[in-house]
NURODREN-127562 format. One record per residue: residue number from 1; x, y, z of N, C-alpha, C, O in turn. Coordinates in Angstrom, 1 decimal. Layout:
REM residues N
resi n_east n_north n_up ca_east ca_north ca_up c_east c_north c_up o_east o_north o_up
NUM X Y Z X Y Z X Y Z X Y Z
...
This chain:
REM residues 150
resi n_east n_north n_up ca_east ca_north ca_up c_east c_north c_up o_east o_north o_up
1 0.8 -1.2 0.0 0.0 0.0 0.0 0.9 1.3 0.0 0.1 2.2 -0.3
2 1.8 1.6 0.2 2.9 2.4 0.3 3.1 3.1 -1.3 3.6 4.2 -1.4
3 2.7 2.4 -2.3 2.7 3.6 -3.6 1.8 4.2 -3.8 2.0 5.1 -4.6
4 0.7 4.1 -3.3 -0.1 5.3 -2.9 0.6 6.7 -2.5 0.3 7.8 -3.1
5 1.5 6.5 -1.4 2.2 7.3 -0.9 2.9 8.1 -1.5 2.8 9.3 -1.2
6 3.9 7.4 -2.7 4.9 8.3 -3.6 4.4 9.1 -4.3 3.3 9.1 -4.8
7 5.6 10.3 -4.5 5.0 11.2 -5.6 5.5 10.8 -6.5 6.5 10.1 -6.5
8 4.7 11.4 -8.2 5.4 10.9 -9.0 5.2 11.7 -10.3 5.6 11.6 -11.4
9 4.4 12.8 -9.7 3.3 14.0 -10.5 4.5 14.9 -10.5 4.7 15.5 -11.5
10 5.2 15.1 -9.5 6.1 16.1 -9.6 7.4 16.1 -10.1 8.0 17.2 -10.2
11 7.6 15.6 -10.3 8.9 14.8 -11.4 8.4 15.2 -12.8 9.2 14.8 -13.6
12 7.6 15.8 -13.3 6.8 15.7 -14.2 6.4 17.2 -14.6 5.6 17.4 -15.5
13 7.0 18.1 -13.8 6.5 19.2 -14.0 7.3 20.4 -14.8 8.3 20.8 -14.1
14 7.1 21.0 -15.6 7.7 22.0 -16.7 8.9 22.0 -16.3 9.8 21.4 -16.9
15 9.0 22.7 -15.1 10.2 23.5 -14.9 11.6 22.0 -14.5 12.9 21.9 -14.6
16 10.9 21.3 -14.3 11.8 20.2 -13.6 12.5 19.8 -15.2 13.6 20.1 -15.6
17 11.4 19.1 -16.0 11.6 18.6 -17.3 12.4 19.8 -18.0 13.3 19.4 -18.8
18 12.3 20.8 -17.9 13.3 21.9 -18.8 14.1 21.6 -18.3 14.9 21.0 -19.0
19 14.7 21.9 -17.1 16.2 21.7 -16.1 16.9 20.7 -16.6 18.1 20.7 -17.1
20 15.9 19.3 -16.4 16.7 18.0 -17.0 17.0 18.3 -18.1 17.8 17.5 -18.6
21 16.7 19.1 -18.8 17.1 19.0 -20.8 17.7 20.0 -20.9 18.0 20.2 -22.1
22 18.1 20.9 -20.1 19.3 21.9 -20.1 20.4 21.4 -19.5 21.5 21.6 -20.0
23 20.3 20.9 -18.5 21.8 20.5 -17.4 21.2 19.3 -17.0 20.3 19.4 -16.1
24 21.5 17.9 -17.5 20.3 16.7 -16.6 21.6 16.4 -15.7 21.1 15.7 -14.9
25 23.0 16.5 -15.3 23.9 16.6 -14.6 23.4 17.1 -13.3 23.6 16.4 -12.3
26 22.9 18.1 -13.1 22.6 18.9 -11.9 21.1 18.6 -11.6 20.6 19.1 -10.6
27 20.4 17.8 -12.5 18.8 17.5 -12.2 18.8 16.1 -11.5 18.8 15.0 -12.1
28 18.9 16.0 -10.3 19.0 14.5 -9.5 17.5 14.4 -8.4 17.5 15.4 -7.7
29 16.7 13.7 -8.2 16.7 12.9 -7.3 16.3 14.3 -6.1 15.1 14.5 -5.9
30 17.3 14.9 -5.6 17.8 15.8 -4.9 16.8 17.2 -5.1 16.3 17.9 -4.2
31 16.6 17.2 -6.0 16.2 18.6 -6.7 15.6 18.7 -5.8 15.4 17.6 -5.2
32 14.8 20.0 -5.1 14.2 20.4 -4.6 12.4 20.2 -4.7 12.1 20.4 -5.9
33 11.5 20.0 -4.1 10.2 19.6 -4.5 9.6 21.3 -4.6 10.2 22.3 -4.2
34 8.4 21.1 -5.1 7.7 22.5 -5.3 7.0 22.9 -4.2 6.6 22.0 -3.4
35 6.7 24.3 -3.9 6.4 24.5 -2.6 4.8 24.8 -2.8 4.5 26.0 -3.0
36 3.9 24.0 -2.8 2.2 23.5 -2.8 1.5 24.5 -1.9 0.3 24.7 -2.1
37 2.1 25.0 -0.9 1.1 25.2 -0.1 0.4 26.6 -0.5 1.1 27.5 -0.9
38 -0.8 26.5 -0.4 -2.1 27.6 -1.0 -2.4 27.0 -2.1 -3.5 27.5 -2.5
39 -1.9 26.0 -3.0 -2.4 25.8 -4.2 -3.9 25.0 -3.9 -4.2 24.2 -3.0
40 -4.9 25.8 -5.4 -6.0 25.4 -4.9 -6.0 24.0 -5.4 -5.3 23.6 -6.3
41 -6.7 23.5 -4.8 -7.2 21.8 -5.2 -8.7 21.6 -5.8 -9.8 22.2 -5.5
42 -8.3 20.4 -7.0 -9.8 20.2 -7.5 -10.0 19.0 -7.7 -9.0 18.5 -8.1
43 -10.7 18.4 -7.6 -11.5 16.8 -7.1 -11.7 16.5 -8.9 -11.9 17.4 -9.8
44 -11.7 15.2 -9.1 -12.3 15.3 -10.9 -13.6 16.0 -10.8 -14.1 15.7 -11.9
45 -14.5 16.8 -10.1 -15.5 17.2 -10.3 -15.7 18.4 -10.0 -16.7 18.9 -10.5
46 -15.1 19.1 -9.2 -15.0 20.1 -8.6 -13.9 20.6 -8.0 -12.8 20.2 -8.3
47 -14.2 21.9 -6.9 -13.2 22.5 -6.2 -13.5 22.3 -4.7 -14.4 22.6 -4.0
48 -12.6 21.9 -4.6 -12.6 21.5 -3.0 -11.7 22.0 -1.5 -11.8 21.7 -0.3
49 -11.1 23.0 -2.1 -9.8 23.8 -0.9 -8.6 24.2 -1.7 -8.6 24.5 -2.9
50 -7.5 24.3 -0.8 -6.5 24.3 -0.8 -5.6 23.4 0.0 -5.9 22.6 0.8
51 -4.1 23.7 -0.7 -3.3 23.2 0.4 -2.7 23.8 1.4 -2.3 24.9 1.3
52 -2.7 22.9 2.7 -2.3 23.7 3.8 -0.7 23.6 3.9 0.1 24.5 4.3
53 -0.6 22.3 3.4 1.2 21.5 3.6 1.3 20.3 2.9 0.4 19.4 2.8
54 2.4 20.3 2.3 2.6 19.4 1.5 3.9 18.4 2.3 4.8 19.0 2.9
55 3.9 16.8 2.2 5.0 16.5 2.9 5.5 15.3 1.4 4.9 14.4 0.8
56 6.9 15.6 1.3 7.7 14.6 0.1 8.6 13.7 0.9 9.7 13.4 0.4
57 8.5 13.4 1.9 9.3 12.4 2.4 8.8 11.2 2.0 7.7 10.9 1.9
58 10.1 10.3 1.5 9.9 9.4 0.9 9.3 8.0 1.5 9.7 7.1 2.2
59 8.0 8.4 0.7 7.5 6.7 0.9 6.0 7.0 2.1 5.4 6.0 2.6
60 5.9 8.4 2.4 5.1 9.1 2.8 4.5 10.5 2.6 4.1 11.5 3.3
61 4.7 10.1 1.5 4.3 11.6 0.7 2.5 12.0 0.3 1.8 11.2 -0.4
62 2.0 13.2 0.8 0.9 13.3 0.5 0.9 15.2 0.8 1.7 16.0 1.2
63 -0.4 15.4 0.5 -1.0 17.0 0.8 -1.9 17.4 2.2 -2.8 16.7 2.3
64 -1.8 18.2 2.9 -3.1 18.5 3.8 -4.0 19.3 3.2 -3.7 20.5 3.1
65 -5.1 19.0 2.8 -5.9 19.8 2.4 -7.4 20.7 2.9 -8.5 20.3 2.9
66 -6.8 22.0 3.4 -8.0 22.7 4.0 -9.2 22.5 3.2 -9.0 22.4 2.0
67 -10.2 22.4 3.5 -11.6 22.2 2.5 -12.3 23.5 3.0 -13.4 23.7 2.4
68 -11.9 24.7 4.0 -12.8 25.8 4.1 -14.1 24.9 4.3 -14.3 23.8 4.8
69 -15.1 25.9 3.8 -16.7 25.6 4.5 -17.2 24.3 3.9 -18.1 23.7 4.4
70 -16.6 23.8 2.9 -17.5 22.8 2.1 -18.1 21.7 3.2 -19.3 21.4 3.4
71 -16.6 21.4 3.7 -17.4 20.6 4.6 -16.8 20.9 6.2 -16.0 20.3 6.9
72 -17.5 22.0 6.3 -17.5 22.1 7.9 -15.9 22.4 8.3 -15.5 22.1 9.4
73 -15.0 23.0 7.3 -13.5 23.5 7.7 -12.6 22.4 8.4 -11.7 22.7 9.1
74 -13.0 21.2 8.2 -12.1 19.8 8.1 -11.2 19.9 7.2 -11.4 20.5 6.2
75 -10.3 19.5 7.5 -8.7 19.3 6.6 -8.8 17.4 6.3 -9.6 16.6 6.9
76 -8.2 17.2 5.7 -8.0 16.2 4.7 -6.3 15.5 4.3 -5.5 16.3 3.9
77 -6.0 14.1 4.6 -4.9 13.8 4.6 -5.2 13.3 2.8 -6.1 12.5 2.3
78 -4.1 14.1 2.1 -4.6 13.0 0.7 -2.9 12.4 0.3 -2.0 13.2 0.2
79 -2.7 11.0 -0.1 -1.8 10.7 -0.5 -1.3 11.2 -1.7 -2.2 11.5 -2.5
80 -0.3 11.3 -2.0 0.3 11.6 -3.0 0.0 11.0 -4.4 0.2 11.7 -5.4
81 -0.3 10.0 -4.6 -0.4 9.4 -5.5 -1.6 9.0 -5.9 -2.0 7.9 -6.4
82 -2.6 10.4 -5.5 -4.0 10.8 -5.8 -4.0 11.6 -6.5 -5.0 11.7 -7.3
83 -2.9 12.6 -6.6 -2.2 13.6 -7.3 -2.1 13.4 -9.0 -1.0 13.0 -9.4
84 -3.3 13.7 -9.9 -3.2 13.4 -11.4 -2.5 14.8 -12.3 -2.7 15.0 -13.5
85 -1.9 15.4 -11.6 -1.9 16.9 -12.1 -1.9 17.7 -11.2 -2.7 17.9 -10.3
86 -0.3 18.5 -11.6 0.0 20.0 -10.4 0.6 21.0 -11.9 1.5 20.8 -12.7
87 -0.5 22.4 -11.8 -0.1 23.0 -12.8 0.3 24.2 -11.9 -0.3 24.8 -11.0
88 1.9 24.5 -12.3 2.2 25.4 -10.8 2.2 27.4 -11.4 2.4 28.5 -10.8
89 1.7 26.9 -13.1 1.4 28.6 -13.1 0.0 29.1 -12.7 -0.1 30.2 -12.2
90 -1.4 28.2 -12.9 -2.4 28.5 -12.3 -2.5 28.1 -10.9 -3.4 28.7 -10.3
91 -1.6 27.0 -10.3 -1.1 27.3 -9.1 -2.3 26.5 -8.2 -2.7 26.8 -7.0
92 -2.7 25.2 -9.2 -3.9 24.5 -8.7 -3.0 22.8 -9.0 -1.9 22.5 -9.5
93 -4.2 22.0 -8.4 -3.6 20.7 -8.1 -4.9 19.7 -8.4 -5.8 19.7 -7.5
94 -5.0 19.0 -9.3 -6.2 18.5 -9.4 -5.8 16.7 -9.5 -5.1 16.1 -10.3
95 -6.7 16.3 -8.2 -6.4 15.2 -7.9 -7.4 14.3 -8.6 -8.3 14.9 -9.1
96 -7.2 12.6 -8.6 -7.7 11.5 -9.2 -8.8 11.0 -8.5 -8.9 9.8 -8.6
97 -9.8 11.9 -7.5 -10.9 11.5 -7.3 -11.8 12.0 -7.0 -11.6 13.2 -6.9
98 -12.6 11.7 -6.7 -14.1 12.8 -6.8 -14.0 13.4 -5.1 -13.4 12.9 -4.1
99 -15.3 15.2 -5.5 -15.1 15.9 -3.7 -15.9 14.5 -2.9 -15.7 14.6 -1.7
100 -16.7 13.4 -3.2 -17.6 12.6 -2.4 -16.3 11.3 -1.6 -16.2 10.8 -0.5
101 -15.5 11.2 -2.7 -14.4 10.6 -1.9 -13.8 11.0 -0.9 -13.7 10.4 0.1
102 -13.4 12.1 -1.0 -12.2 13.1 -0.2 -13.3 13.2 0.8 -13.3 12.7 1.9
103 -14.3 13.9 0.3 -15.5 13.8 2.0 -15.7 12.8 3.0 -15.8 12.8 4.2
104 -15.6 11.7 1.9 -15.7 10.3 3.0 -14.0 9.7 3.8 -13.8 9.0 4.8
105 -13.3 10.4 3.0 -11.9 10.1 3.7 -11.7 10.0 5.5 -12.4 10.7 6.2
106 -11.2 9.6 5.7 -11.0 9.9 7.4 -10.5 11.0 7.9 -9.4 11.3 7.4
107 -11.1 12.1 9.2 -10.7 13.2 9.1 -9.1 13.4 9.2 -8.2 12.6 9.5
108 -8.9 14.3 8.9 -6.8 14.6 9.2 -6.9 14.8 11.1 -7.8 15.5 11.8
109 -6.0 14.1 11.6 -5.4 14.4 12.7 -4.3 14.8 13.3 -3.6 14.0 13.9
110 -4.1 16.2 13.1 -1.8 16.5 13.0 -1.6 15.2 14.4 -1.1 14.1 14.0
111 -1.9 15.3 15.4 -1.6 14.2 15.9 -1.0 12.7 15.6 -0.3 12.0 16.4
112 -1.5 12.4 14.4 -2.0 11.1 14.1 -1.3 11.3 12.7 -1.9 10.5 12.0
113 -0.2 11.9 12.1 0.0 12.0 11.1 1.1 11.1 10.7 1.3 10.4 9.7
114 1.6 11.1 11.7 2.9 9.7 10.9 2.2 9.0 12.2 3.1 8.7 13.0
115 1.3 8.7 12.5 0.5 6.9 13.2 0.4 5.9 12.3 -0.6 5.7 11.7
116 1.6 5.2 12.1 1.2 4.1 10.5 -0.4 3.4 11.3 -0.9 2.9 10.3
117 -1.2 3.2 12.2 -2.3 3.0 11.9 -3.3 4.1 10.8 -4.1 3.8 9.9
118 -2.9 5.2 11.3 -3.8 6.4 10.8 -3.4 6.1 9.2 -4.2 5.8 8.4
119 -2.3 6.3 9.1 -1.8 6.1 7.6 -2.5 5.1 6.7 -3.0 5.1 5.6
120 -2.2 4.0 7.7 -3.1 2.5 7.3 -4.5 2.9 6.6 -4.7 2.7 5.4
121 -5.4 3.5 7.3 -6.5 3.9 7.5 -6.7 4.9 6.3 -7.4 4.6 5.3
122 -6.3 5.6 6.4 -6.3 6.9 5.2 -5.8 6.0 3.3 -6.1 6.1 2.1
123 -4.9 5.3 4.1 -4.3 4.4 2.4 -5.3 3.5 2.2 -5.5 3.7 1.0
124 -6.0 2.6 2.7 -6.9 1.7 2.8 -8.1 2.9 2.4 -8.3 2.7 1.2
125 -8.5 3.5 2.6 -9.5 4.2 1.9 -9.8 4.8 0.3 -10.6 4.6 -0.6
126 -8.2 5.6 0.4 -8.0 6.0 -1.3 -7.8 4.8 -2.1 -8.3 4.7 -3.2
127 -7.0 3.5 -1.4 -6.5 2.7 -2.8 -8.3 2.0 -2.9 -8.2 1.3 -3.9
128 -9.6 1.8 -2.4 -10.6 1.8 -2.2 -11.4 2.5 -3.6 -12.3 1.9 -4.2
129 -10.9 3.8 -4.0 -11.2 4.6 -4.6 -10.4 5.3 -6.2 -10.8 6.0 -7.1
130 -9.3 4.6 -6.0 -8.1 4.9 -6.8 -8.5 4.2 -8.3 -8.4 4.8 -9.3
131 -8.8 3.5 -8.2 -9.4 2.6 -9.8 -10.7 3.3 -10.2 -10.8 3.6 -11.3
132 -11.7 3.5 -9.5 -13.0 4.1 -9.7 -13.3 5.2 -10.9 -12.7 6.3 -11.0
133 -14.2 4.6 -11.8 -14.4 5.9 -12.3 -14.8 7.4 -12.2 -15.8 7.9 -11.6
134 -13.8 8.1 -12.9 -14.6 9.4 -11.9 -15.3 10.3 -12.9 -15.8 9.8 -13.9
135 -15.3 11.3 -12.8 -16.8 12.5 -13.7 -17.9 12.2 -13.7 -18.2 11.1 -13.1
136 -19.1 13.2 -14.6 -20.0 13.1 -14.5 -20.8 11.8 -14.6 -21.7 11.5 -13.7
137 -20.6 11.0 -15.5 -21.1 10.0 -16.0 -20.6 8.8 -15.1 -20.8 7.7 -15.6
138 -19.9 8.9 -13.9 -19.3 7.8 -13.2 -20.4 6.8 -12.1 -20.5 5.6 -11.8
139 -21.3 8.1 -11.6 -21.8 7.4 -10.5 -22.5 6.0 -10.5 -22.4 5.1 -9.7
140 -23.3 6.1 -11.9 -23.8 4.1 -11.7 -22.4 3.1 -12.2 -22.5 1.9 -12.2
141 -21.2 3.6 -12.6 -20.3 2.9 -12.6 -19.2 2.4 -11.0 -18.5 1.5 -10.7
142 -19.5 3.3 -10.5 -18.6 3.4 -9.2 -19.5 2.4 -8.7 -19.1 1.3 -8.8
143 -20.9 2.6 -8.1 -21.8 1.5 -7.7 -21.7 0.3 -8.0 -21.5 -0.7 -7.4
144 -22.0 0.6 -9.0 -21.8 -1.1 -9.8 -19.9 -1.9 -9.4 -19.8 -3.1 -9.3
145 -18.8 -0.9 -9.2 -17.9 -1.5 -9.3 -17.3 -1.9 -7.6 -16.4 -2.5 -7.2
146 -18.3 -1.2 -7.0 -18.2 -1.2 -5.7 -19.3 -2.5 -5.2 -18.9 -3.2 -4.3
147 -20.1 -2.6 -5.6 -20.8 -3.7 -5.5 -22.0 -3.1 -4.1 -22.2 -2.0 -3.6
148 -22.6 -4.8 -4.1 -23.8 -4.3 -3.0 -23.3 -4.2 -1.8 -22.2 -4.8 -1.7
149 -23.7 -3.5 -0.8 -23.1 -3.0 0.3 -23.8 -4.1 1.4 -25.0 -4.5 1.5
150 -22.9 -4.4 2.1 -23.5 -5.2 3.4 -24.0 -5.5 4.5 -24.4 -6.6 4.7
């Protein structure tokens, strides 16, 4: 369950890919990650917050995500490898699952943040959700692929 965890969106991003194709000598591994926090976040269906903090430690990497009023000013632990897209000139981050997921996530607890149960818990939820179809046309697909409930 731990690649959930990794990033892999950010490796991936303009400025990184220019660097490597100007100097790929000085482009390692190392490079510095991008700094996320305020970037707004969008669910495949919507807008759902911002970022509060982003953490790239390896093999535990994910975002905090304030959600403001949507839902009641809960923060949100999302793994990294929910992350389908970080465009860092509009300065948004649109993740690989719907706002009904992220809602159902378990709440964020800074307490509880490196708790590999809590972690457990929060991974065990997305990879739940990670294959699912998402947009408008998803909902009798998700059901159907989620099966009857018991």
């Amino acid at each position: 369950m731990t690649e959930i965890w990794i990033w892999t969106v950010w490796e991936q991003l303009p400025e990184r890919v220019e660097s490597a194709a100007e100097s790929p000598e000085e482009t390692t591994e190392e490079s510095p990650p991008p700094d996320l926090a305020g970037f707004s976040v969008d669910a495949s269906d919507g807008h759902i917050g911002e970022i509060d903090e982003a953490n790239f430690d390896a093999g535990s990497g994910c975002i905090i995500v304030d959600t403001g009023f949507w839902i009641f000013g809960k923060k949100r632990m999302v793994p990294a490898g929910m992350i389908e897209k970080i465009d860092t000139e509009s300065k948004k981050v649109v993740l690989s699952c719907s706002k009904a997921d992220v809602k159902a996530a378990p709440d964020y607890d800074p307490e509880r943040v490196d708790d590999p149960g809590h972690r457990d818990e929060v991974g065990r939820h997305y990879e739940g959700v990670r294959d699912l179809p998402v947009g408008p046309e998803a909902e009798k697909a998700r059901a159907e692929a989620k099966g009857p409930r018991g």
